[in-house]
MIDOSE-1310 file (N, C-alpha, C; in nm, 2 decimals, decimal comma, always signed):
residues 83
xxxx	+0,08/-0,12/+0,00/+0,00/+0,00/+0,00/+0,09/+0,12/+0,00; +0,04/+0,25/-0,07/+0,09/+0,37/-0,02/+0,15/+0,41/+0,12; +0,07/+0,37/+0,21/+0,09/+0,45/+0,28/+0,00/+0,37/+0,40; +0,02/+0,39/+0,53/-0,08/+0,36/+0,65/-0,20/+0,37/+0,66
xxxx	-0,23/+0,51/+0,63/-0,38/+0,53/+0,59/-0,45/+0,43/+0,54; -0,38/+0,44/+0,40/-0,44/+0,39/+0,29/-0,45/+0,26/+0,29; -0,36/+0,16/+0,41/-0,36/+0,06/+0,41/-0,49/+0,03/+0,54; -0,49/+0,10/+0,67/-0,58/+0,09/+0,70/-0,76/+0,08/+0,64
xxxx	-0,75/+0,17/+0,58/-0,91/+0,20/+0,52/-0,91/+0,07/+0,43; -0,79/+0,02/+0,38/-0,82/-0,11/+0,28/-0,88/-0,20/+0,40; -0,80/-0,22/+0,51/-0,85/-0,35/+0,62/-0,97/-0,34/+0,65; -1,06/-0,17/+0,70/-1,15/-0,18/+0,71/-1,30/-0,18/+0,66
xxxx	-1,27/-0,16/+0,47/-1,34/-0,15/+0,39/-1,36/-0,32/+0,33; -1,27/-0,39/+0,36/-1,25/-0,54/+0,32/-1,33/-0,62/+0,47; -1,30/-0,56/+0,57/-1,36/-0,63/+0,67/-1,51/-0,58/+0,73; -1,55/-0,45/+0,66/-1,68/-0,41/+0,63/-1,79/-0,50/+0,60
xxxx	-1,70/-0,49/+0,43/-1,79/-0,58/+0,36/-1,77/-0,75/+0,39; -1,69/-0,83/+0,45/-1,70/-0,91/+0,43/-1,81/-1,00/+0,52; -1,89/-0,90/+0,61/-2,01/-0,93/+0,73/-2,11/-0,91/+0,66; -2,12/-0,81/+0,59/-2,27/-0,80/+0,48/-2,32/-0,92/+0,51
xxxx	-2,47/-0,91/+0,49/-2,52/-1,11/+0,50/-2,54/-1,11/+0,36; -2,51/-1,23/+0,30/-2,52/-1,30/+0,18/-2,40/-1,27/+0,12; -2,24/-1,17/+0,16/-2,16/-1,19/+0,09/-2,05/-1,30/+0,18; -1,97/-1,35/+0,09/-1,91/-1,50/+0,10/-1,79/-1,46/+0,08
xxxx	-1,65/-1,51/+0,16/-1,47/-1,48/+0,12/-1,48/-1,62/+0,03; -1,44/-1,58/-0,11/-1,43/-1,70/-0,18/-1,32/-1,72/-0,18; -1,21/-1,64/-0,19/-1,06/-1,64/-0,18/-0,99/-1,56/-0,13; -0,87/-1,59/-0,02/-0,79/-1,51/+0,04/-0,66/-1,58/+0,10
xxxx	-0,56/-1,46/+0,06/-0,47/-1,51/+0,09/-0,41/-1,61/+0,16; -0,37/-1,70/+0,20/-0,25/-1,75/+0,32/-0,16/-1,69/+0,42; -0,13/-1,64/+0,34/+0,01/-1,53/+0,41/-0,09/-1,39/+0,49; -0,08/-1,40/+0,61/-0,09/-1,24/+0,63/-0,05/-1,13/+0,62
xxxx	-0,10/-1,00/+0,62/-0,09/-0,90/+0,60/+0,03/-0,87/+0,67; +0,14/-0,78/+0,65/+0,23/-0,71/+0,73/+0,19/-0,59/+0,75; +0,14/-0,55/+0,80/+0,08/-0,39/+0,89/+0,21/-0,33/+0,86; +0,34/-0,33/+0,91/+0,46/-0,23/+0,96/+0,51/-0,23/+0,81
xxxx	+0,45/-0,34/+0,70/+0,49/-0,27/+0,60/+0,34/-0,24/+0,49; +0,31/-0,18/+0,58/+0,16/-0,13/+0,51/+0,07/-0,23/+0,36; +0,15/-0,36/+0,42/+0,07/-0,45/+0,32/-0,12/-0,50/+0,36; -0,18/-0,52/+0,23/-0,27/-0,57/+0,23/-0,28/-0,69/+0,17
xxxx	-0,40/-0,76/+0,29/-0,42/-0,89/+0,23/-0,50/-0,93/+0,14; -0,47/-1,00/+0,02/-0,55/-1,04/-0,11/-0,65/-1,05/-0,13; -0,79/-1,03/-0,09/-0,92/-1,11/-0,09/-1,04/-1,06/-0,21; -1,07/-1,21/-0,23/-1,21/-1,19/-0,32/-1,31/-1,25/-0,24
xxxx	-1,41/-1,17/-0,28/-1,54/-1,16/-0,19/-1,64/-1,19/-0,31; -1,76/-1,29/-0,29/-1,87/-1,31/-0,40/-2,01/-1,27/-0,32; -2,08/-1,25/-0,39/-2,25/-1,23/-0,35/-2,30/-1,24/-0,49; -2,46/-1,26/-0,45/-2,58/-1,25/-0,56/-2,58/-1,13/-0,55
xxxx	-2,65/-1,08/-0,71/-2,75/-0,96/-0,74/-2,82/-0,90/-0,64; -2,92/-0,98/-0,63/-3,00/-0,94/-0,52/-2,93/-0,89/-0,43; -2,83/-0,95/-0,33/-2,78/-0,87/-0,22/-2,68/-0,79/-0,22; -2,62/-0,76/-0,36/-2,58/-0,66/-0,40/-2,63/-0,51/-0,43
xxxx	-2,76/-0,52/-0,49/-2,82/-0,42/-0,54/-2,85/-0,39/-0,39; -2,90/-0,44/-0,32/-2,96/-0,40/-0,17/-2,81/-0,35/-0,06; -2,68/-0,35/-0,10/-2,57/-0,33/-0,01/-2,47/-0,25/-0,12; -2,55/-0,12/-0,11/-2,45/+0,02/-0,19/-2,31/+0,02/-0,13
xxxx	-2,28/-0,04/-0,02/-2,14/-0,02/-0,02/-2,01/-0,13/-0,03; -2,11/-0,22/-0,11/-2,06/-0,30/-0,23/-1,98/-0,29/-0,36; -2,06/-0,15/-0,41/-2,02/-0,10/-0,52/-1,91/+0,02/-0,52; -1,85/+0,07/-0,37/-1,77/+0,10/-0,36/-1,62/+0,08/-0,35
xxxx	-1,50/+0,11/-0,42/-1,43/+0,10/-0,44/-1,33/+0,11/-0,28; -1,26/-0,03/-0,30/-1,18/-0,03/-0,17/-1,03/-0,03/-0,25; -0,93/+0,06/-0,23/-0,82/+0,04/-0,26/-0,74/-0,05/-0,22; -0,68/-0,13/-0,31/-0,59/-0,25/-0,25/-0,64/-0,36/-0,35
xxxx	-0,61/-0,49/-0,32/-0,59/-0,63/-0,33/-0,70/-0,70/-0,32; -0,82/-0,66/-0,33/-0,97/-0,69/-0,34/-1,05/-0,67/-0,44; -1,15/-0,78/-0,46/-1,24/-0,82/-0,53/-1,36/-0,85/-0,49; -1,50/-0,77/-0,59/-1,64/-0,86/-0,55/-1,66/-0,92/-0,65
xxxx	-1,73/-1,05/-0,68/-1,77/-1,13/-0,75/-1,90/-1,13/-0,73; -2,00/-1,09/-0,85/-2,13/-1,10/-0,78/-2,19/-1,16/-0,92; -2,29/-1,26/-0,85/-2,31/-1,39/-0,96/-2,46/-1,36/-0,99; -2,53/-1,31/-1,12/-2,59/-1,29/-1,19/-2,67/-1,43/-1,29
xxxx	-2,80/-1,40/-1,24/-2,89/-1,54/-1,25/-2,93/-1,52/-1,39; -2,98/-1,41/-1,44/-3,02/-1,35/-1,56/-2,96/-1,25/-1,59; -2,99/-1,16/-1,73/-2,90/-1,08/-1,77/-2,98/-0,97/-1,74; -3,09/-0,96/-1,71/-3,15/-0,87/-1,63/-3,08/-0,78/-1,50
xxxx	-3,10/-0,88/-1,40/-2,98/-0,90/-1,32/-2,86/-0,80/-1,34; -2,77/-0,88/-1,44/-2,65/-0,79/-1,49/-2,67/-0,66/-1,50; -2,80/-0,65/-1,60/-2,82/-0,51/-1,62/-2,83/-0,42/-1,49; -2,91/-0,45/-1,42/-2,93/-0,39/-1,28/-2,79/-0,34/-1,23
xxx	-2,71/-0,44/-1,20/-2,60/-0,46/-1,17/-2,49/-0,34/-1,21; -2,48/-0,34/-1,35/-2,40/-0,26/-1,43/-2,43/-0,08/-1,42; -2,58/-0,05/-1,34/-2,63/+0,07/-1,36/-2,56/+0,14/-1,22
């Protein structure tokens, strides 16, 4: 990371979302984070549509080493999704 800051707000924007109900840690690191060297740890996070479009702070961008995956039943859905 940049910087301390920047690494903090990644831990708590990743550990935010990862309590949401209905979103899921599909993948994460092994190795932990080194704090003293303002590293972040790797994670992808999945959810449905549905509990996506209902958790705006989903669609916000966390700086760092993270991912949402959000799995789309119909292309409806997507569309929703994409707006």
């Amino acid at each position: 990371m940049l910087n301390a800051g920047i690494c903090q707000n990644y831990q708590r924007g990743v550990q935010h979302n990862r309590v949401i109900p209905g979103v899921h840690v599909l993948a994460e690191s092994e190795v932990e984070a080194n704090e003293d060297k303002t590293e972040g740890r790797p994670t992808i996070l999945t959810t449905t549509a549905p509990f996506f479009l209902c958790s705006p702070s989903l669609s916000e961008e966390i700086f760092g080493p993270s991912s949402v995956i959000i799995v789309c039943k119909t292309e409806a859905e997507l569309a929703d999704c994409l707006q």
